[in-house]
C-alpha positions in Angstrom: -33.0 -31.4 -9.1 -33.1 -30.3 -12.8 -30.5 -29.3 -14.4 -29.7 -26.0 -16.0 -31.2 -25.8 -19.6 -34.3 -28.5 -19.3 -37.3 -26.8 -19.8 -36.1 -23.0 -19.8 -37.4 -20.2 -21.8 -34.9 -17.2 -22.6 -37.5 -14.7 -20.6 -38.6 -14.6 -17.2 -40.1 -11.7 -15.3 -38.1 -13.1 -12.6 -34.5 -15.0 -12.2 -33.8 -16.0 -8.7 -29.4 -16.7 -8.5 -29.8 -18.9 -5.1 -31.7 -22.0 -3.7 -31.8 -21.5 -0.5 -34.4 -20.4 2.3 -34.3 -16.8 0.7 -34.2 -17.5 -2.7 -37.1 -20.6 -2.7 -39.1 -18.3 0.0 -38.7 -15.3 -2.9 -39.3 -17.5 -6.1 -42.6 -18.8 -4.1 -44.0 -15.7 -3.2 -43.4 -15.0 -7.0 -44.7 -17.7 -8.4 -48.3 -17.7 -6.3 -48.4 -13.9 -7.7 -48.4 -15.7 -11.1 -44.9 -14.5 -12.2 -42.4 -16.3 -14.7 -39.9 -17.2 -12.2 -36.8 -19.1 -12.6 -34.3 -20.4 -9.7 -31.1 -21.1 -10.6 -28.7 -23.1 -7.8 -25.2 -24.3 -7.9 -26.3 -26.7 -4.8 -24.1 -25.5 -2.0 -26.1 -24.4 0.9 -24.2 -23.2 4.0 -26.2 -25.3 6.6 -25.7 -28.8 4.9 -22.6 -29.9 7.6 -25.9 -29.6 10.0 -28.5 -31.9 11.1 -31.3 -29.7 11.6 -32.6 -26.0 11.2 -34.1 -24.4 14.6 -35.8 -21.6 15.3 -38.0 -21.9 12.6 -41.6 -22.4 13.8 -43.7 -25.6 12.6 -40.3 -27.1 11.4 -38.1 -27.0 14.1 -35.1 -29.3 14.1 -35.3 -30.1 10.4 -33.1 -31.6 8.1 -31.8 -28.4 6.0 -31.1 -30.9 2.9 -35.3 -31.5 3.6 -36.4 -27.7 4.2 -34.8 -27.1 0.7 -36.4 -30.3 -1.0 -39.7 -29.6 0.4 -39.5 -25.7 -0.7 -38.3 -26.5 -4.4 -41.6 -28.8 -4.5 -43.4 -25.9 -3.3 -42.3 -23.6 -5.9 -42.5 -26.4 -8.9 -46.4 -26.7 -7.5 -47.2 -22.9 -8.4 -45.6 -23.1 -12.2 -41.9 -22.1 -10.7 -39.2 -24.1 -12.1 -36.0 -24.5 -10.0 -32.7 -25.9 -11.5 -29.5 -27.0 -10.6 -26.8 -24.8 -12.4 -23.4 -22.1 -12.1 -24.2 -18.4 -12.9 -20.7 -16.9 -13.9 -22.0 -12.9 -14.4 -24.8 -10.4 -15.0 -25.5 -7.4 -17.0 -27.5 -5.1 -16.9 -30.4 -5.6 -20.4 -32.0 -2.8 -21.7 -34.8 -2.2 -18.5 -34.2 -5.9 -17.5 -31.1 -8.3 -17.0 -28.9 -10.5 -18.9 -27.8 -13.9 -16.9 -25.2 -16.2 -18.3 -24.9 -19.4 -16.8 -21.4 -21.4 -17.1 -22.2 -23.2 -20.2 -22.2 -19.5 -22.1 -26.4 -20.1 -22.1 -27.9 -16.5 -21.9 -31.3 -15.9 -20.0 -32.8 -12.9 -20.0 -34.9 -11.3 -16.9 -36.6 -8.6 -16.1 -35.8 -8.6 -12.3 -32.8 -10.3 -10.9 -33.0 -11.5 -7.1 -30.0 -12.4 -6.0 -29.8 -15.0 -2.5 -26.2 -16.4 -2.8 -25.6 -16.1 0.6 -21.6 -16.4 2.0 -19.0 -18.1 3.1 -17.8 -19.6 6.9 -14.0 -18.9 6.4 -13.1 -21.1 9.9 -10.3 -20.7 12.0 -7.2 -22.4 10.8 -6.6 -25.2 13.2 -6.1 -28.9 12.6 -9.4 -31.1 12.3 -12.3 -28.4 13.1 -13.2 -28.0 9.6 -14.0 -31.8 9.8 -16.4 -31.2 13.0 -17.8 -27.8 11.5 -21.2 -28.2 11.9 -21.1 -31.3 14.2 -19.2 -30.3 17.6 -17.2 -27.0 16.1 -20.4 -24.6 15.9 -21.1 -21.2 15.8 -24.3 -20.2 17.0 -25.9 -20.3 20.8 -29.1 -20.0 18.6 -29.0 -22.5 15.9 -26.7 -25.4 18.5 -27.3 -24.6 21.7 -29.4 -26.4 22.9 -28.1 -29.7 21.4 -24.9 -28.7 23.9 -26.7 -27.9 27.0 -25.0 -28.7 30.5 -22.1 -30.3 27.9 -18.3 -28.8 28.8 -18.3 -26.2 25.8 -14.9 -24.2 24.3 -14.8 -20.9 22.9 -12.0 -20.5 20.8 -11.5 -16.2 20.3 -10.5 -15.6 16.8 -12.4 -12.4 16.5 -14.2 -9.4 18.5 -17.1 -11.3 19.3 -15.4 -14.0 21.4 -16.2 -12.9 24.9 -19.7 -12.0 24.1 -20.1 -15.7 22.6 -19.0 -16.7 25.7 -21.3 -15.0 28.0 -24.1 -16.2 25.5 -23.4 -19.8 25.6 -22.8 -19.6 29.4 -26.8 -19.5 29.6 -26.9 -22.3 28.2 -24.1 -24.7 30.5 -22.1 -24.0 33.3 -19.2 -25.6 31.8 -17.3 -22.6 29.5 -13.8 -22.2 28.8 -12.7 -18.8 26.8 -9.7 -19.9 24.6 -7.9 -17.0 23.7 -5.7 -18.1 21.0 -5.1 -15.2 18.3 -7.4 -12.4 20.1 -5.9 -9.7 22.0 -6.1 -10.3 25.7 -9.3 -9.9 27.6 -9.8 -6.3 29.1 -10.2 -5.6 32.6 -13.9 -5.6 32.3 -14.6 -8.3 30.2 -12.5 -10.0 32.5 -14.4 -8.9 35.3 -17.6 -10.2 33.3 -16.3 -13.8 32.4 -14.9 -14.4 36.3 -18.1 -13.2 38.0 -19.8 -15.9 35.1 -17.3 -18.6 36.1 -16.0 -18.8 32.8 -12.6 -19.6 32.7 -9.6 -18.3 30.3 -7.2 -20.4 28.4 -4.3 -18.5 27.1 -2.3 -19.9 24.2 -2.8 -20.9 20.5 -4.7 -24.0 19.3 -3.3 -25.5 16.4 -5.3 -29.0 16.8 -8.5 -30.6 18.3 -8.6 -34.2 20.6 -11.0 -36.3 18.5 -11.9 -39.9 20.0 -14.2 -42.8 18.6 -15.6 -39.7 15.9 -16.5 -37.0 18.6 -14.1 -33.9 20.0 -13.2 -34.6 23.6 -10.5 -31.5 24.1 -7.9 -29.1 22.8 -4.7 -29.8 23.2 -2.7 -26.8 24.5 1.2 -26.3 23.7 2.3 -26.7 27.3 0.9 -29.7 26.7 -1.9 -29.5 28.7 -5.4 -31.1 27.4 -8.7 -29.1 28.0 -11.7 -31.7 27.9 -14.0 -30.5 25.8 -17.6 -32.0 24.1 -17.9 -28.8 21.9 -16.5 -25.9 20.7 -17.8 -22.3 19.3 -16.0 -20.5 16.4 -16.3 -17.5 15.2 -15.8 -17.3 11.5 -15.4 -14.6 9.2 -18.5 -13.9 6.8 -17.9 -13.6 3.2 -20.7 -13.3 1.0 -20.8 -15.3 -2.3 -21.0 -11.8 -4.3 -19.2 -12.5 -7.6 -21.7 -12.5 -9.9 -23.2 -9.1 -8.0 -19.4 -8.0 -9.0 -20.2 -8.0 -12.4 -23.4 -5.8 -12.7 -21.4 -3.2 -10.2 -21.8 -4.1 -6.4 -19.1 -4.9 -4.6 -19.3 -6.3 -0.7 -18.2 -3.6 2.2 -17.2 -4.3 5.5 -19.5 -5.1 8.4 -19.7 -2.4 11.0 -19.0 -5.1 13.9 -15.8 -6.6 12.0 -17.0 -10.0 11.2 -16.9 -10.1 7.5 -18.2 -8.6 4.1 -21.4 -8.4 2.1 -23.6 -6.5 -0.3 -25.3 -3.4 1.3 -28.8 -3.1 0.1 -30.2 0.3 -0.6 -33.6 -0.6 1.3 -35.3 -3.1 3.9 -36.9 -4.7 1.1 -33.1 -5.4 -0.7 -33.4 -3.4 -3.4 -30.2 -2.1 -5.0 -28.5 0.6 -6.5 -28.7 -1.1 -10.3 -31.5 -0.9 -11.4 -33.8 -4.2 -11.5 -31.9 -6.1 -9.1 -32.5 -6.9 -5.6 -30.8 -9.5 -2.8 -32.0 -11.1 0.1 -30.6 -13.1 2.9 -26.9 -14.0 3.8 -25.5 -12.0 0.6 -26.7 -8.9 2.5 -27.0 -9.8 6.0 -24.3 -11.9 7.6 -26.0 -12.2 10.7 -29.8 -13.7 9.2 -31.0 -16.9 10.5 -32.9 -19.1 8.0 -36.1 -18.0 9.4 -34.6 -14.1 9.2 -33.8 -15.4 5.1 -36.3 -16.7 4.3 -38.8 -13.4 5.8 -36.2 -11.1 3.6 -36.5 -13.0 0.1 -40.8 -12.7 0.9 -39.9 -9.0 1.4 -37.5 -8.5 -1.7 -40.2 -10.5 -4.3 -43.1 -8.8 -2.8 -41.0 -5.4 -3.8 -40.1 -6.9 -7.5 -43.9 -7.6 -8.1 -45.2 -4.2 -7.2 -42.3 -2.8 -9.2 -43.6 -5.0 -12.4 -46.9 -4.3 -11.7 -46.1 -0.7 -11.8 -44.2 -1.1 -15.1 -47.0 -3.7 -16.7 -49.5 -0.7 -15.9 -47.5 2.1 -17.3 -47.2 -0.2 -20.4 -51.3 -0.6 -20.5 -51.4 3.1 -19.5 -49.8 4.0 -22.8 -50.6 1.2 -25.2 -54.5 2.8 -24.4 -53.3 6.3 -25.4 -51.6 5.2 -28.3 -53.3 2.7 -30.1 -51.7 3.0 -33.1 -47.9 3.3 -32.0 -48.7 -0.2 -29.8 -50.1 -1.8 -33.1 -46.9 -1.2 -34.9 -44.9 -2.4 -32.2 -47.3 -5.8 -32.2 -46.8 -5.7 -35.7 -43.0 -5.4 -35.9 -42.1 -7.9 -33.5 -44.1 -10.1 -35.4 -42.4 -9.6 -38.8 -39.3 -10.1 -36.5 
């Protein structure tokens, strides 16, 4: 990837803070409208620990560290340029925005998208951050299938345990509930996970069984060892929202408990500052790639009509005032 400062003008009607499916979805949709667009990313996509993206039609089962490559090339092929770099803050410009990148380097926009995405803080329990992404996964969705009919562990660290449990139950007959720090099961829910033939585990985890490279069980402190080929967490979703801190939005709780990010005003990720949208994880903790990637097409298809709707009220009145745009032409030219 280029890096931050190669090629770059100090004005683009766009700045895209985020490389991922969002952000390079955005910046393309941009770019084939024939804006000045500009992704900047720090190179730390959530889905790298996996080996493939699913769910997304066409591409299924795709190397994320690919999807990205293959999406920068698509944006460089319209007149987009992506590079890697860090943006520290962002202020809000006159009608535009002011985005200062680590080195102190000052780029100005006139639309900010933001696609940062979050965070996965994990459970703290010896080795899974190792296998995150391997055998310690999350999503019934995006893994699923790769564990099918295998002996699969839910480990309850949050409210959404039980429910992960059921889901995953589709998809093998082989589920254990571990209940480690979640309050016990309720008489219906434990009702639900018998009549599934999922069993409970009672007792914290504090370590994983790993042999020859894969996770064969949790170790329990009676000293018991459940076998186990995989097992589902449920972390706690933080969006990367720092540099949204500094033009004035701060993250909120999720309704459902499962972590913080930046509410958007609209569906189409608008904000409440002026000029600056965000798309994807940043906003919605729960959005697959393919869910991403459809919200930064929404976002830049909003930021264009809003710049076309600006470009024509600037036409609108250079054409009633002839003389006042002259002077302006004529000023910034002596400048």
């Amino acid at each position: 990837m280029i890096n931050a400062n190669d090629n770059m003008t100090n004005l683009y009607d766009v700045v895209v803070i985020g490389g991922g499916a969002a952000g390079l979805s955005g910046a393309l949709l941009l770019a084939r409208s024939r804006r000045s667009v500009l992704v900047i990313d720090a190179g730390q996509p959530r889905n790298a620990p996996a080996t493939g993206v699913h769910g997304l039609l066409s591409r299924d089962g795709i190397n994320p560290l690919e999807l990205l490559e293959r999406g920068r090339a698509e944006v460089r092929g319209y007149g987009g340029q992506v590079v890697h770099g860090r943006v520290t803050s962002a202020a809000r410009d006159g009608d535009g925005c002011a985005v200062i990148l680590d080195n102190n380097r000052v780029l100005n926009a006139r639309r900010l998208l933001v696609t940062t995405g979050l965070v996965d803080e994990l459970p703290d329990v010896t080795g899974l951050h190792e296998r995150w992404g391997r055998d310690v996964l999350h999503c019934p969705y995006c893994h699923g299938w790769e564990v099918r009919d295998q002996a699969v562990g839910v480990l309850a660290s949050g409210p959404k345990a039980v429910h992960m449990a059921l889901l995953f139950r589709q998809l093998t007959p082989d589920v254990v509930l571990f209940n480690h720090t979640a309050p016990d099961v309720t008489q219906d829910q434990a009702e639900q996970l018998a009549a599934r033939n999922i069993r409970v585990v009672t007792g914290l985890v504090d370590s994983l069984e790993v042999v020859d490279d894969r996770l064969t069980g949790v170790p329990m402190p009676d000293g018991t060892l459940v076998a186990r080929q995989a097992l589902v967490v449920t972390p706690r979703f933080v969006a990367r929202s720092e540099i949204l801190a500094s033009i004035g939005l701060h993250p909120t709780a999720h309704p459902l408990g499962v972590g913080e990010s930046i509410t958007a005003a609209d569906a189409s990720g608008v904000t409440d500052v002026p000029g600056v949208w965000v798309a994807g994880n940043v906003t919605n903790l729960m959005a697959w790639v393919v869910t991403a990637a459809a919200e930064g097409v929404s976002a830049a298809a909003a930021i264009n009509a809003d710049l076309v709707a600006e470009d024509t009220r600037r036409a609108v009145s250079a054409r009633q005032n002839p003389g006042a745009a002259s002077s302006r032409s004529v000023a910034m030219s002596a400048s």
